[in-house]
C-alpha positions, 0 to 999 in steps of 0.5 A: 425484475432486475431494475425493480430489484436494483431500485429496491436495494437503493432504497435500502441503502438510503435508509443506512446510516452513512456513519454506521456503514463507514464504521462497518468498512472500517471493521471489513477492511481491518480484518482483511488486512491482518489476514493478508498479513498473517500467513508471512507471521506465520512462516517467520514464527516457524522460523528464525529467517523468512526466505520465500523468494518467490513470495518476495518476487511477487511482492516486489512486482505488486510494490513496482505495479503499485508506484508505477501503475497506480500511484504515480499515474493517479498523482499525475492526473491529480495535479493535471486535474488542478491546473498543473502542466509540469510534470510534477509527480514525475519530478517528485516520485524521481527525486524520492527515488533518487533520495532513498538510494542515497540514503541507503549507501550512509545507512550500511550500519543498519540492516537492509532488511530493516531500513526496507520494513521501515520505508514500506511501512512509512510510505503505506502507512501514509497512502493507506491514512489518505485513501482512508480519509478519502472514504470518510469525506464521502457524502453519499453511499454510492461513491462511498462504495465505489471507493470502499471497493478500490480500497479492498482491491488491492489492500490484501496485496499491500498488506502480504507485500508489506507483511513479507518485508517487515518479517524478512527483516532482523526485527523481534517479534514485538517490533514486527507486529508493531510496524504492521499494525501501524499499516493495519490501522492507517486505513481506519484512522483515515476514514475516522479523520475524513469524517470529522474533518472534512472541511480542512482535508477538502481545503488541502487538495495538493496533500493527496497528489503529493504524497502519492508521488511520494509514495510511488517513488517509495514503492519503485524502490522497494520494488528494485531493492531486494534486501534479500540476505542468508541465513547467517544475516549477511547481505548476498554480494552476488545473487542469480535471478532465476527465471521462476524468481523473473516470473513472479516478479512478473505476476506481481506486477501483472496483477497490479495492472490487471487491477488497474483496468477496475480501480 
């Protein structure tokens, strides 16, 4: 009966339209994302500092998981995958890491808080439009659904991290939203742009592992930056890691790899 069931499903799914059930992901996606987003909005709207540590815990053990877990790992297989035996994901992720310390030692004139939204929606804008394209060069449903489930794994995580960090910055609304919806919108136009150049994407194969070390160096620096301040707006000098706070950092972290052992 099951395989019956199964062979009848399959069918189904081969009379779809492939164009139609990317549009349809597009869509899915989209809304799961502004709702991952919407609860850290919510809170800022009802105040004029966003101060959840240990939502911010957990958010930086999901931005660490992230880089480590997935990010970097995935970067390493693909070079691996294309002949490369130096470590290059490593040297890269490093070196991205090391470049945005530096970075954040000339920027004191800017607002922690801010540079940090700022890179989070950089590198997750940039992860979010390849793992989106990855889906719009997929040339049959299975592997279509396959990566739409990897995707939908852990994009509600990306996006409260995200949505955490942009509103605990100094930024108005507008600019809030704005940054968001950027990262809201990656993943669709990548899927868009998978579809209709696929030829030029699947010419470029080193484009995917590079920015996935990249991004993995972003995420591990976002996971050991705080960029916690008062309420006042000055950055804390001196700041006590309670064992709750150790804990969700912990979980976050936890849950990525929980997600591993599936996407």
């Amino acid at each position: 009966m099951f395989v019956s069931n199964l062979s009848n499903l399959l069918k189904i799914l081969n009379l779809l339209d492939l164009f139609q059930v990317k549009l349809f992901t597009i869509f899915i996606i989209t809304i799961l994302t502004l709702i991952a987003g919407a609860y850290p909005f919510y809170l800022r709207k009802k105040s004029s500092y966003l101060n959840i540590p240990l939502a911010t815990a957990f958010a930086q053990g999901i931005f660490l998981g992230a880089g480590l877990i997935h990010l970097l790992a995935d970067s390493s297989d693909q070079f691996n995958h294309l002949g490369y035996s130096y470590p290059w994901a490593f040297l890269l992720a490093g070196m991205t890491f090391l470049l945005l310390k530096s970075f954040e030692s000339f920027t004191l004139n800017l607002h922690p808080g801010k540079l940090l939204a700022l890179l989070g929606t950089l590198m997750l804008s940039i992860h979010s439009l390849l793992e989106g394209a990855a889906l719009g060069l997929s040339d049959n449903l299975l592997m279509l659904g396959i990566i739409f489930v990897a995707i939908m794994a852990h994009k509600w995580a990306a996006g409260f991290a995200l949505s955490i960090q942009i509103n605990q910055s100094t930024y108005g609304l507008k600019p809030r939203l704005f940054l968001f919806l950027i990262f809201a919108l990656m993943t669709p136009l990548g899927i868009y742009l998978g579809a209709e150049i696929s030829h030029y994407l699947k010419s470029n194969l080193l484009l995917e592992p590079i920015f996935n070390a990249l991004a993995a160096g972003t995420f591990i620096y976002l996971g050991t930056s705080h960029g916690v301040h008062s309420i006042d707006g000055e950055l804390e000098n001196t700041r006590k890691i309670s064992l709750a706070y150790l804990l969700f950092l912990i979980l976050g972290f936890a849950f990525m790899g929980l997600i591993a052992l599936w996407v």
